[in-house]
N, C-alpha and C positions, 0 to 999 in steps of 0.2 A: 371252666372245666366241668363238666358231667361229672355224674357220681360216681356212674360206670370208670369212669377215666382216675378217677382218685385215688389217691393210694391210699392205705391204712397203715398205719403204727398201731403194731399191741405191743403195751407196756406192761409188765408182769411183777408185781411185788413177791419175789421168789420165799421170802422165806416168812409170810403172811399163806400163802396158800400151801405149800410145804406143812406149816405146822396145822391146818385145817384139816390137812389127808392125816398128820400124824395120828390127830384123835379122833379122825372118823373114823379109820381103819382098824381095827385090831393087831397087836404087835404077835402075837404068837402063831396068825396067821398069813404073816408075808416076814419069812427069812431065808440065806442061804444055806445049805446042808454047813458052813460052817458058822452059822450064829448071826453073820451077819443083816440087822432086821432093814426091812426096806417098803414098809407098810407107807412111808410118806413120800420114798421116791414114787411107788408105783399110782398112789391116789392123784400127785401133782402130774404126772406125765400121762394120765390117762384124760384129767380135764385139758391139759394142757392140748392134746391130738385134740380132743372133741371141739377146743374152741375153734384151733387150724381151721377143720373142717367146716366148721359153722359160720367163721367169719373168714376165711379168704384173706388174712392178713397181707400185704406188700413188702411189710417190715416188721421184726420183733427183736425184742428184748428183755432181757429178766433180768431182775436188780435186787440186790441180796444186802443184808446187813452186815459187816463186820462183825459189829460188837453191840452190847446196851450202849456201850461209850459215846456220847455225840458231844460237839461242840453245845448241846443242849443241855450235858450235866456238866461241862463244865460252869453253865449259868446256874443251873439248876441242879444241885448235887442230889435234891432226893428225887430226878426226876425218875421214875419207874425203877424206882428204890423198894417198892412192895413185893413185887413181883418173884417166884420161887424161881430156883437153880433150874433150868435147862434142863431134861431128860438127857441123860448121856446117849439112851436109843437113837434118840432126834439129830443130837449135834454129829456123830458118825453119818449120817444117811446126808449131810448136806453135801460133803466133797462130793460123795458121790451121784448126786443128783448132778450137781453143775460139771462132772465129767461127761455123765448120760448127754446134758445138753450143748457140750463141746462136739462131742461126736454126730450133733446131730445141724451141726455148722449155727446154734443158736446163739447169740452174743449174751454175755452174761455180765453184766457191771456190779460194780462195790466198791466205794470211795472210801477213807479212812475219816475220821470225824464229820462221817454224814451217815443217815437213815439212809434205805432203801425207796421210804416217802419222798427224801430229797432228791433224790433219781429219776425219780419217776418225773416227778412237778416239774424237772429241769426240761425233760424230753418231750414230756407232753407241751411245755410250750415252743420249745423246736419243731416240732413237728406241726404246731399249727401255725407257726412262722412260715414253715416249708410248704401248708398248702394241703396237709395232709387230713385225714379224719385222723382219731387217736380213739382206740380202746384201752381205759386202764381198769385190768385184772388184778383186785386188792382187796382181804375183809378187814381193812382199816376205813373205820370211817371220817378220816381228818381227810381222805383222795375226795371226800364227796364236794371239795370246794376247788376244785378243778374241772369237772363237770359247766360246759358252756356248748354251744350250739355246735360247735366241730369236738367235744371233748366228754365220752362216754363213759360211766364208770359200770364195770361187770361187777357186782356184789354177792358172795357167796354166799348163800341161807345157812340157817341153822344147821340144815342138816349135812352140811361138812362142804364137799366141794364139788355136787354134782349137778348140783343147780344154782345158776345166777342169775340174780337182777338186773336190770338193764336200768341205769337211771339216767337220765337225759333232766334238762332244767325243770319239763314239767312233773316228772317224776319226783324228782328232789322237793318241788313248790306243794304238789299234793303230798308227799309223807311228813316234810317236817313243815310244811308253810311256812316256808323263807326260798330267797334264792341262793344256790350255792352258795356262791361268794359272800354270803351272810352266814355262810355257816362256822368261821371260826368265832363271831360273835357271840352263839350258841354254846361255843365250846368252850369259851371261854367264861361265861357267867356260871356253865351249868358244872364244868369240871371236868377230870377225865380220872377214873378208879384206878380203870387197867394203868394207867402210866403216870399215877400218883400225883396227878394236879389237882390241887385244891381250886373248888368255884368260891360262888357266894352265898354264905350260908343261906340254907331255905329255898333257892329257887334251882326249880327243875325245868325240864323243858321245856311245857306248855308255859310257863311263867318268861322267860327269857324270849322264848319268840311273841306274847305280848308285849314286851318292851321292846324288841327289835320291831 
């Protein structure tokens, strides 16, 4: 198969990208005359056309989280146990997003005791079962060990979500000097703050990818 001839899957971590528009945007300047703010529908659906356009998708998908809840606290009860309450601005603008992308014939998934991460990982390897390239659009960086030779990860910058990275094996090997799939090794020594996993005391990155 040509490349021409391939299809593409974009995989969309919906409410990873959602809450990047939330706080790049300003809330008092995107609402409706009746209050309703919509600062993260409009930042998500505007990267969202841009990517269309720039990558020529074949197939898409956006995958949402129910809840903190995963079969993960039930292992791990204080897993992303730090983390503050939801902006109530935020959780209102989600229905609404995922209606925008019903109207717009976009399939939208959300399992019950699974991440959006776990959606994604599931599809992306359907889809390279099926022969396909796969784009996954996500600022979580646990997607970056799904990155392989058919498996792209788009990573949004600092500066919210109007520019992304592209990391491909050699990318991921030049930033963190390891290969993806090396990367929950990483993850695992060094910790995770945002979602309250303890590493091992003292070692930071550059420390962990010496021992890996």
């Amino acid at each position: 198969m040509t490349d021409s001839a391939q299809p593409t899957l974009l995989l969309i971590d919906g409410h990873s990208l959602a809450f990047r528009a939330f706080y790049a945007l300003p809330l008092e300047s995107f609402q409706t005359s009746g209050g309703q703010h919509t600062n993260a529908i409009h930042g998500f659906l505007s990267m969202f056309l841009t990517i269309l356009q720039n990558e020529k998708p074949t197939h898409v998908a956006v995958a949402f989280d129910i809840s903190r809840f995963s079969f993960r606290t039930a292992e791990y009860p204080e897993y992303k146990g730090t983390r503050g309450e939801t902006p109530p601005e935020f959780i209102g603008q989600v229905p609404l997003l995922q209606e925008a992308l019903k109207a717009m014939n976009i399939v939208t998934i959300q399992k019950e005791n699974f991440e959006a991460d776990d959606i994604l990982a599931t599809l992306s390897t359907q889809g390279q079962a099926a022969g396909m390239h796969v784009l996954v659009v996500s600022g979580d960086r646990d997607t970056i060990q799904l990155v392989n030779n058919d498996v792209t990860l788009l990573y949004p910058s600092a500066r919210g979500v109007a520019e992304l990275k592209r990391y491909t094996p050699d990318t991921v090997e030049e930033r963190y000097g390891i290969r993806p799939d090396q990367y929950p090794d990483i993850a695992a020594l060094v910790g995770e703050t945002s979602d309250n996993l303890p590493g091992v005391d003292k070692v930071g990155e550059k420390t962990a990818v010496k021992w890996i």
